[in-house]
KOLVEXZA-827664 format. One record per residue (C-alpha): residue in three letters; y, z, x. Coordinates in steps of 0.1 Angstrom, whole numbers, plus 5000, padded with zeros to 4 digits. Layout:
BEGIN
   residu      Y      Z      X
      Ala      Y      Z      X
...
//
This chain:
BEGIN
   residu      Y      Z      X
      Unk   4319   3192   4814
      Unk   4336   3202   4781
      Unk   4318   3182   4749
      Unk   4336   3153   4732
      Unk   4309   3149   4699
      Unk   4315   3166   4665
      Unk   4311   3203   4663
      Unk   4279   3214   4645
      Unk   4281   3242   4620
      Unk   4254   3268   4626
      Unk   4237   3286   4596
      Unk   4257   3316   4600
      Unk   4290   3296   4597
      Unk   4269   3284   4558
      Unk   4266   3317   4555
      Unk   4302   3327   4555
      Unk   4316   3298   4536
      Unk   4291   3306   4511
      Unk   4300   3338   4508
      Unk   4336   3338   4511
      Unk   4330   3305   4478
      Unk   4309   3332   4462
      Unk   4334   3361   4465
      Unk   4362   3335   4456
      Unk   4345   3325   4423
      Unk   4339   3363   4410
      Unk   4373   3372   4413
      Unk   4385   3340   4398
      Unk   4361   3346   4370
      Unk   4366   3382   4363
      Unk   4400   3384   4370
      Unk   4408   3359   4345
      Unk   4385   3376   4315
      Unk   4401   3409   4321
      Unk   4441   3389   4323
      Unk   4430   3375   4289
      Unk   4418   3402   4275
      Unk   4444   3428   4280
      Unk   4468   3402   4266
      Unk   4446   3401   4234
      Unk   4441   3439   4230
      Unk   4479   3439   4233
      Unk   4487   3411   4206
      Unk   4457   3428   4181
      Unk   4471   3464   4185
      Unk   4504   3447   4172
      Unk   4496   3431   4146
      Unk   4471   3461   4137
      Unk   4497   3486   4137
      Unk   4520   3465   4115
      Unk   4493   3463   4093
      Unk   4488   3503   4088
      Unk   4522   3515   4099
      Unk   4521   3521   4060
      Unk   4493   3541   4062
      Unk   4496   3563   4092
      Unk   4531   3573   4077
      Unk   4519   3583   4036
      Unk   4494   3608   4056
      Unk   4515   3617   4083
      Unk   4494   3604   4115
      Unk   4503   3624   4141
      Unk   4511   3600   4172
      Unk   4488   3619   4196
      Unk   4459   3611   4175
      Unk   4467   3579   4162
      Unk   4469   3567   4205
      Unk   4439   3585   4216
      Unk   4417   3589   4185
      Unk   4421   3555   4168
      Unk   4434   3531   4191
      Unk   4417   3541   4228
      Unk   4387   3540   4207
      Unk   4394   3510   4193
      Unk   4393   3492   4225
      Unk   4359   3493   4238
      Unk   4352   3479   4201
      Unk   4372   3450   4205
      Unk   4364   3442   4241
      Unk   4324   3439   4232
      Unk   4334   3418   4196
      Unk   4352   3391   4215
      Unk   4338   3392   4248
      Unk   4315   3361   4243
      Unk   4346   3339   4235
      Unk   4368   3352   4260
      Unk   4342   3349   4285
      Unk   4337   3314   4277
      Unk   4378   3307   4281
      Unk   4381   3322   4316
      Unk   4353   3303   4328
      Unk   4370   3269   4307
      Unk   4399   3277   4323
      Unk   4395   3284   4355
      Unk   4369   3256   4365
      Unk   4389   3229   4348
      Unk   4414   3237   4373
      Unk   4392   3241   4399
      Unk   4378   3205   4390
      Unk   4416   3194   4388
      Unk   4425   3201   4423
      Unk   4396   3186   4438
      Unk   4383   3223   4450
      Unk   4346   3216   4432
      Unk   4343   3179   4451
      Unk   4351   3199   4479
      Unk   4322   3229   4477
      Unk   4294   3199   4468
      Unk   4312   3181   4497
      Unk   4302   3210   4520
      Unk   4265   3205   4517
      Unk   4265   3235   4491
      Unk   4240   3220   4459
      Unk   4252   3220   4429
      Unk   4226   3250   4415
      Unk   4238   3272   4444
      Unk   4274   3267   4431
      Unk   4262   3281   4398
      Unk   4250   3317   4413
      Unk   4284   3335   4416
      Unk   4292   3323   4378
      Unk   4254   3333   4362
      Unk   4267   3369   4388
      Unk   4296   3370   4373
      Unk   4279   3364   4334
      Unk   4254   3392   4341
      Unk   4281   3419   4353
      Unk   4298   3409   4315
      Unk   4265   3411   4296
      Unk   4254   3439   4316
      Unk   4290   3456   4303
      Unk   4285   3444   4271
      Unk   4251   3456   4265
      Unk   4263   3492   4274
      Unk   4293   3494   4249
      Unk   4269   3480   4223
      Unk   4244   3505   4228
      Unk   4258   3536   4244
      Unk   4296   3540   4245
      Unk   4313   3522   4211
      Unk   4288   3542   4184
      Unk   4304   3574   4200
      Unk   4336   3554   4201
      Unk   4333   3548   4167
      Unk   4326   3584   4152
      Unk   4360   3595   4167
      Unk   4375   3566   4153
      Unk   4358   3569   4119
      Unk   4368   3604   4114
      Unk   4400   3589   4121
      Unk   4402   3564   4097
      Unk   4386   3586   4069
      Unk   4413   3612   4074
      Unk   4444   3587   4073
      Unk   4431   3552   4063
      Unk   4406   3551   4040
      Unk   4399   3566   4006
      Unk   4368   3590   4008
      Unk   4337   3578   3994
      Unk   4319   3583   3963
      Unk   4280   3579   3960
      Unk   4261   3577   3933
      Unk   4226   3558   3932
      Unk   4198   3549   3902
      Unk   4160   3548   3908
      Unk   4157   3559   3945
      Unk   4124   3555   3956
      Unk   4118   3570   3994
      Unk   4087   3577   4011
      Unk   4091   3608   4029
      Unk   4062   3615   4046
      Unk   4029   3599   4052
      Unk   4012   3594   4021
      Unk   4042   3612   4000
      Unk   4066   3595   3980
      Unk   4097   3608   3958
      Unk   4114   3589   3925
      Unk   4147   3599   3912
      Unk   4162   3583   3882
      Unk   4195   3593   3896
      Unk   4209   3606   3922
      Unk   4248   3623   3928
      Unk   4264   3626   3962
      Unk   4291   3648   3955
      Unk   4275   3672   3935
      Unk   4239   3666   3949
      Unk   4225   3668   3921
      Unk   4195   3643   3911
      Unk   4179   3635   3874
      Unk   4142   3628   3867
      Unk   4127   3640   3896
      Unk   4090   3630   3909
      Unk   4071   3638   3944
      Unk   4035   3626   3948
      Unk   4015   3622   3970
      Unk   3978   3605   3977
      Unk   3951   3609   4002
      Unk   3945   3566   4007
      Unk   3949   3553   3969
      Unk   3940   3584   3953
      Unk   3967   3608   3939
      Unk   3962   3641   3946
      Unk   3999   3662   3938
      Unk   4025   3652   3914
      Unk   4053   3679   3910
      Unk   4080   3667   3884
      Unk   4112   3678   3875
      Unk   4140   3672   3847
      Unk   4167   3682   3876
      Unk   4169   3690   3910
      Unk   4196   3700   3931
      Unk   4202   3706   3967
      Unk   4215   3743   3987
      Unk   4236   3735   4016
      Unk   4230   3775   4025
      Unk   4197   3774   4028
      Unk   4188   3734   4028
      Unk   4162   3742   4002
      Unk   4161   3725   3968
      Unk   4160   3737   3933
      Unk   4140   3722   3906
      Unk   4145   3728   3870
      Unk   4119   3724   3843
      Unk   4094   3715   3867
      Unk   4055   3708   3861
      Unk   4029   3702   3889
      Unk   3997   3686   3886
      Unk   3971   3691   3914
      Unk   3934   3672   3911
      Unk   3905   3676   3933
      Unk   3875   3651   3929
      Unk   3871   3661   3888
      Unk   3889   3692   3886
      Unk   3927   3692   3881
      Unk   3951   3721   3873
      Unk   3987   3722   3860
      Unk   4010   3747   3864
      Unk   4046   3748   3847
      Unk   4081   3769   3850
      Unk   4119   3770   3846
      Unk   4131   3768   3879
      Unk   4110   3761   3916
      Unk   4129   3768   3952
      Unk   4108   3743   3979
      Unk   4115   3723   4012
      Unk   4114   3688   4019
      Unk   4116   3666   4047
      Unk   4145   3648   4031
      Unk   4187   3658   4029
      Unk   4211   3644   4005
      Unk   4227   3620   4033
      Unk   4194   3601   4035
      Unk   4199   3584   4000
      Unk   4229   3572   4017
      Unk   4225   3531   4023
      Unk   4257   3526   4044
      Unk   4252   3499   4070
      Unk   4286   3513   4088
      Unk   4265   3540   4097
      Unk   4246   3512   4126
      Unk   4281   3514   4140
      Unk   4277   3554   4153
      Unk   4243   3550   4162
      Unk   4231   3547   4199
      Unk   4203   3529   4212
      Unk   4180   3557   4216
      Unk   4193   3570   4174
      Unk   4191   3540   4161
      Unk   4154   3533   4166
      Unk   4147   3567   4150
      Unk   4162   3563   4123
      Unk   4144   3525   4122
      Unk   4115   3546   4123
      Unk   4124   3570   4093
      Unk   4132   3540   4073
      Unk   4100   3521   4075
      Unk   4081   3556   4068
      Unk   4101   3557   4036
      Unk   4101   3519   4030
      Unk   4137   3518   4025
      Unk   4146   3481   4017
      Unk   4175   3482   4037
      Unk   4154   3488   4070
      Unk   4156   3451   4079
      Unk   4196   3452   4086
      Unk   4193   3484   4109
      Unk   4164   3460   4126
      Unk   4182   3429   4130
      Unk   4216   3452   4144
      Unk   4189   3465   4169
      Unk   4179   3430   4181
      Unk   4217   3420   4182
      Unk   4226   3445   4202
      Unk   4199   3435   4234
      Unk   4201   3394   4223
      Unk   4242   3389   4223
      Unk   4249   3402   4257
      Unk   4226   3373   4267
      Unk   4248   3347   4251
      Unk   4274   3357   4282
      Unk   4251   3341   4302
      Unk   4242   3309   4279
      Unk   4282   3304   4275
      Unk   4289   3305   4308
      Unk   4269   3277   4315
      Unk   4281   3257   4291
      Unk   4318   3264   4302
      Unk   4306   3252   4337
      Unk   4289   3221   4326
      Unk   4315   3211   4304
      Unk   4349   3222   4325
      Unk   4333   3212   4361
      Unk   4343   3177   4359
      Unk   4376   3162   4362
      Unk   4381   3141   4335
      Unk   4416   3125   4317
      Unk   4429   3153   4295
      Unk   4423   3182   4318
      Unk   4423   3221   4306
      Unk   4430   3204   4274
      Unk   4405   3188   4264
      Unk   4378   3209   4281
      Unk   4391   3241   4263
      Unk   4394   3219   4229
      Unk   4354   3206   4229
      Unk   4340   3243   4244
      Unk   4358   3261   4217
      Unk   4344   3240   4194
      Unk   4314   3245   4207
      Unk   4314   3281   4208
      Unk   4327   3284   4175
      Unk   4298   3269   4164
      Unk   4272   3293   4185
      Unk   4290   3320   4166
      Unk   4289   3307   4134
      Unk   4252   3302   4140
      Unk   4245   3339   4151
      Unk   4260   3348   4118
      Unk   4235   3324   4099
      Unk   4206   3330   4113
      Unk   4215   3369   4112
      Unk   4225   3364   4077
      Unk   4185   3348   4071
      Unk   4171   3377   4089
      Unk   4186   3406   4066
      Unk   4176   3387   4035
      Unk   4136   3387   4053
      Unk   4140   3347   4050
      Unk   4130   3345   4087
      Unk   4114   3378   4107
      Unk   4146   3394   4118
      Unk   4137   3392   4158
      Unk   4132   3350   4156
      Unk   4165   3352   4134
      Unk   4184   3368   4160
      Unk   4170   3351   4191
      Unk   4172   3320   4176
      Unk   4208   3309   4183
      Unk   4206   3320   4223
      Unk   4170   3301   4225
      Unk   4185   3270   4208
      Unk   4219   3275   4230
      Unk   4198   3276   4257
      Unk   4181   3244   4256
      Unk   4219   3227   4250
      Unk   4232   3243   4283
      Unk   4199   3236   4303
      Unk   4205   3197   4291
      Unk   4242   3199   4294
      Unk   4239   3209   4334
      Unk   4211   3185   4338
      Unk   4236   3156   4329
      Unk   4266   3172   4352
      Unk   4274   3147   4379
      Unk   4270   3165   4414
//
């Protein structure tokens, strides 16, 4: 005798729907940041070639170069700057009409819990940060060389270098002064190593000028006059001109934060390391560009959230007003990553709390925000 009572759903048929919700979210998610973002690259390129058109035509760009060395490298650039926003906007959008046509009432009707709903979107945010760390760290600073050379060759004037009283620590123990140094002639003024054994000096070799040999990567040092002391005894010695090596080239008197941009993960944290050997003040920018590069990819996640817990309710005003107030909102997350990274470079706050600080406060908001969401 054939059963009149409800059908029962069995776990496997949970399974499935579950799944087949999961599946459906991804692809809404994803497909949505990728839509936007083409449509963004497309509008930037635009307006970025109008802006240079001047440019590639005075230096005679060739088109092959200015499509494949500038502009195919420019992309991965401008995916990773605005993936953050754009991530938040495909999740603003695409919930708020989920929550408009009844399709999250629905899934919570189901039985499915309201945290379970939230897997495929935090799956979703990790894929992105997980994409976002490796442009950061691995594929833009090669990106970037290509595009640099680029832009160096057509775009920008070449640079000239000249710095007063460099002070570098080039070894252990050793330290070198120049009143002056000359990147284009490389050629530096008042020239002083010395180095100590704990507080004690030990060799001081001086030098009215000293130049650098791009042949043979030695320097020359004109009117020099060393000074070496043991315990009591000390000797001098004096000349016209001394040939010698050091651990140190003409580009390393170079402070140019753009060059962060071309450095990798694994490069970057070498030169980190040569910088706090020679105590160069600028150290702390290289440090907090380090920390930026692991913390941001986790504001993918922290934004997503947010777009859930704001967007998953159905509320009078729609897309509207859900894209208005989490725009706002992540305008101001930005803004704050720009502070607080702004404190970290000028050593007000240690540059790892400085650039943590805007996800851990962030955090807390979208742990609070979901809380609050009706389910």
């Amino acid at each position: 005798m054939a059963s009149c009572g409800p059908e029962r759903k069995t776990p496997d048929d949970g399974d499935l729907l579950m799944r087949t919700i999961d599946l459906y979210i991804i692809k809404k998610f994803l497909g949505t940041f990728f839509f936007t973002l083409l449509l963004l690259i497309f509008i930037v390129i635009v307006f970025d070639i109008s802006e240079k058109i001047d440019d590639f035509l005075k230096n005679d760009a060739p088109l092959g170069e200015i499509i494949f060395d500038y502009y195919l490298n420019f992309i991965p650039y401008f995916i990773n700057l605005f993936s953050y926003l754009l991530t938040f906007i495909a999740v603003i959008f695409f919930t708020s009409r989920m929550a408009s046509r009844s399709e999250i009432i629905a899934i919570l009707s189901s039985g499915i819990s309201f945290w379970r709903m939230l897997v495929p979107f935090i799956i979703s945010a990790l894929i992105l940060g997980t994409l976002s760390f490796l442009l950061a760290n691995f594929i833009i600073p090669h990106t970037n060389q290509t595009m640099f050379v680029f832009e160096n060759k057509y775009i920008r004037d070449q640079p000239k270098y000249s710095d007063m009283n460099v002070h570098k620590q080039i070894s252990p123990g050793t330290f070198i002064y120049m009143e002056n140094f000359n990147l284009r002639n490389q050629v530096g003024w008042k020239f002083t190593l010395e180095e100590y054994e704990g507080q004690t000096l030990k060799f001081k070799l001086s030098g009215n000028k000293i130049t650098f040999d791009t042949l043979t990567e030695r320097w020359t040092i004109d009117s020099y006059y060393i000074r070496e002391i043991n315990g009591l005894e000390e000797s001098i010695t004096k000349g016209v001109k001394l040939d010698t090596l050091l651990p140190i080239k003409p580009s390393d008197f170079i402070e140019d934060v753009e060059e962060i941009k071309v450095l990798g993960y694994v490069k970057l944290n070498e030169v980190i390391d040569k910088k706090l050997l020679r105590g160069d003040p600028d150290v702390i920018h290289y440090q907090v560009k380090r920390y930026e590069r692991i913390a941001h990819p986790f504001a993918t996640i922290i934004l997503t959230l947010i777009g859930v817990a704001v967007s998953s309710r159905k509320v009078r005003g729609g897309i509207g007003y859900h894209l208005g107030f989490g725009l706002a909102l992540t305008f101001i997350y930005i803004l704050f990553m720009q502070i607080a990274a702004v404190f970290g470079i000028f050593g007000s706050i240690p540059p790892i709390l400085a650039v943590w600080l805007p996800n851990i406060f962030f955090a807390v908001i979208a742990a609070l925000m979901l809380w609050r969401t009706p389910r």
